[in-house]
C-alpha positions as CSV (number, residue, x, y, z in Angstrom):
1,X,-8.5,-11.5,18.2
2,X,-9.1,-13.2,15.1
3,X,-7.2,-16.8,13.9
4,X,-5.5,-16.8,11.2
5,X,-7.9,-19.3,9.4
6,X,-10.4,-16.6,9.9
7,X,-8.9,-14.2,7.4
8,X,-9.2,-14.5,4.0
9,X,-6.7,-12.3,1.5
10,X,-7.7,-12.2,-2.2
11,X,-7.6,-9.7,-4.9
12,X,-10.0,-6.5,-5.3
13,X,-12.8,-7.1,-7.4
14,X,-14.9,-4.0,-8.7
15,X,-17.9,-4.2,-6.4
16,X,-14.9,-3.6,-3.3
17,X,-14.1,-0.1,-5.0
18,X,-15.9,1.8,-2.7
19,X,-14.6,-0.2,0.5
20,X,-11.0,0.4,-0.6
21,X,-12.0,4.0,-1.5
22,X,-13.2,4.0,2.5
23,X,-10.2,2.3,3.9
24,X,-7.6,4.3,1.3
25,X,-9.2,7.8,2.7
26,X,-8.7,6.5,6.4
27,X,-5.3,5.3,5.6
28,X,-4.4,8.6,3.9
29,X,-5.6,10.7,7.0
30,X,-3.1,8.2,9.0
31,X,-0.3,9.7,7.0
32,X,-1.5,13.7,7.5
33,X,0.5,14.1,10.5
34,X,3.4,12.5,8.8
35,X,4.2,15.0,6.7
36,X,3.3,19.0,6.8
37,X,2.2,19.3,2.8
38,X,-0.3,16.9,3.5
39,X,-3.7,18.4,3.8
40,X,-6.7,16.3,2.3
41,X,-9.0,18.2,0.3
42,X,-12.9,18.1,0.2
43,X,-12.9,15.9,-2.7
44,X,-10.6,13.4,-1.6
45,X,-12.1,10.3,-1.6
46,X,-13.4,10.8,-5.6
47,X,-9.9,11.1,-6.5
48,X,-8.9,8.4,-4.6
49,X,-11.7,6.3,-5.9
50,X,-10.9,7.2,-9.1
51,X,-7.2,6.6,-9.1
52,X,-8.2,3.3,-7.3
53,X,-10.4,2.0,-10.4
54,X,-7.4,3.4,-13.0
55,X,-4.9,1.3,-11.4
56,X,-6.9,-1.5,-11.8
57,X,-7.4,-0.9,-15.4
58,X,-3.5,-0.6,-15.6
59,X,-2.8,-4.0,-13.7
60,X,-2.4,-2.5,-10.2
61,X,-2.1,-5.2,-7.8
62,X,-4.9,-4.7,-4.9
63,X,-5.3,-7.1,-2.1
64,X,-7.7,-6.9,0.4
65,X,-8.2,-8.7,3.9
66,X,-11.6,-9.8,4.7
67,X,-13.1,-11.2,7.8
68,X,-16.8,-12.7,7.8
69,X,-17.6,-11.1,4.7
70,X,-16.2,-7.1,6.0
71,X,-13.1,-5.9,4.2
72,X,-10.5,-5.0,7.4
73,X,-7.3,-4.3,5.4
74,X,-6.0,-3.7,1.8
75,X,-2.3,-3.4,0.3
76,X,-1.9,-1.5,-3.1
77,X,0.9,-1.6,-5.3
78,X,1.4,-2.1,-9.0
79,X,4.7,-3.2,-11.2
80,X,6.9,-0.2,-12.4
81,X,8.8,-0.4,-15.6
82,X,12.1,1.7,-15.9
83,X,12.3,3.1,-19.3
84,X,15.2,0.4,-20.7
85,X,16.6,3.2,-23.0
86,X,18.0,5.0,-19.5
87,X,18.8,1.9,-17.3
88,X,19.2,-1.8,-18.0
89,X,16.8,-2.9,-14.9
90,X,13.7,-5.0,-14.8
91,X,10.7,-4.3,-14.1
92,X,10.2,-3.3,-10.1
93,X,7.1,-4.1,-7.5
94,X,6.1,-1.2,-5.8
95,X,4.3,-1.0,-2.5
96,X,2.3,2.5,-2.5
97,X,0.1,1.6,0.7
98,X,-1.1,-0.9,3.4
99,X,-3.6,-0.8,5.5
100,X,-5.6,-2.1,8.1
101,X,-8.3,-1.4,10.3
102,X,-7.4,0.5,13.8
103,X,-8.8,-2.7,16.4
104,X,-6.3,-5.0,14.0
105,X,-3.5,-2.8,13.7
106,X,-1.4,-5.2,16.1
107,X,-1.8,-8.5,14.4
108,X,0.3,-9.9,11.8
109,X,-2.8,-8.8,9.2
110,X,-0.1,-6.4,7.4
111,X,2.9,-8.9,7.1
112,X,0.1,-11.4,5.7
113,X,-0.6,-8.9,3.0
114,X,2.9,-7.9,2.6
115,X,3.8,-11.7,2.0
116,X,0.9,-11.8,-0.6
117,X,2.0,-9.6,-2.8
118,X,5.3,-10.3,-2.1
119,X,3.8,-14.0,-3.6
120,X,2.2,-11.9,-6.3
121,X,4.9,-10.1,-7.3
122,X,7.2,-13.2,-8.0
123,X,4.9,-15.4,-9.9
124,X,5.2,-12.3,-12.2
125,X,8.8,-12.2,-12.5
126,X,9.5,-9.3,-10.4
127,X,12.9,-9.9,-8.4
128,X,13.0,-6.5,-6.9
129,X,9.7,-4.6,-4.6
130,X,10.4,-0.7,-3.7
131,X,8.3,0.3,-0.8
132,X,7.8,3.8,-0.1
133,X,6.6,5.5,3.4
134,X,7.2,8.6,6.1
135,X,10.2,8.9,7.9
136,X,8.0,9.2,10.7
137,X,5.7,5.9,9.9
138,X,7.7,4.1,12.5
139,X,4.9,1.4,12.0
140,X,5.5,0.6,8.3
141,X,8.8,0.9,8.8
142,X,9.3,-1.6,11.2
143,X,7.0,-4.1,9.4
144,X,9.0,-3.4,6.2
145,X,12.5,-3.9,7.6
146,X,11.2,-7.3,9.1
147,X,9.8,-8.2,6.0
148,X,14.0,-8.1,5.2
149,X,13.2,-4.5,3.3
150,X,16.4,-1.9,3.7
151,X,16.6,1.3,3.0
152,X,18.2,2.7,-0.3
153,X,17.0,6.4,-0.6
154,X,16.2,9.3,1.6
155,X,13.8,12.3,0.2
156,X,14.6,15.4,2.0
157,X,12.6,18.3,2.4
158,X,13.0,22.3,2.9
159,X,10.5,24.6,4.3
160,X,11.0,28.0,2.7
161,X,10.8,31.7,4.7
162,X,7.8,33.5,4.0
């Protein structure tokens, strides 16, 4: 199991694009049998890779875990601004995925990159962070709620007859 002082968590640069796009497919397919839309398509990993390299460009906020050199973990999220016309809120953190590798996916790797960009988040301003996962992502869920995340909306879902 790896120390603590053996982990290093920093922000993405460009030449990790194609690890994240790695790790962002894996950590999509964990999420398949979450939900019964989710099907990845052939081209999956483009679109993540590009979507990965746009929110960069936009100010996305991508940390990654490395260990000796090898990327093992990544949390992605970027600041959302509520259009101020409609409500009188600030500007909002969200948390659109965290990841780590399978052998590390019981250490405290996650809640060290949840406490990062918690950190980066703040020295931003950002008072509020809005973290979105499955009902069924009993995982994230409990890491969130220890994190002192709680639940404030519910998405509900109907499967139509044929």
């Amino acid at each position: 199991m790896l120390g603590d002082n053996e982990m290093k968590i920093r922000e993405i640069k460009e030449e990790d694009l194609d690890k994240i796009t790695y790790l962002a497919f894996h950590a999509q397919k964990r999420e398949v049998p979450f939900d019964p839309i989710l099907r990845l398509s052939e081209d999956a990993q483009y679109y993540i890779h590009s979507w990965l390299k746009e929110n960069l460009l936009m100010g996305g906020k991508i940390l990654i875990a490395e260990h000796e050199g090898e990327i093992v973990g990544f949390i992605w999220g970027w600041i959302v601004q509520k259009p101020l016309e409609i409500f009188k809120v600030e500007s909002i953190g969200y948390i659109y995925q965290v990841y780590v590798k399978e052998q590390l996916k019981n250490t405290t790797l996650k809640d060290k990159l949840l406490e990062s960009i918690t950190r980066a988040f703040k020295e931003e301003g950002i008072k509020y962070i809005i973290a979105d996962c499955y009902i069924k992502d009993t995982e994230n869920i409990e890491l969130y709620k220890n994190q002192g995340f709680e639940p404030r909306a519910l998405t509900l879902m109907k499967k139509l007859e044929e």
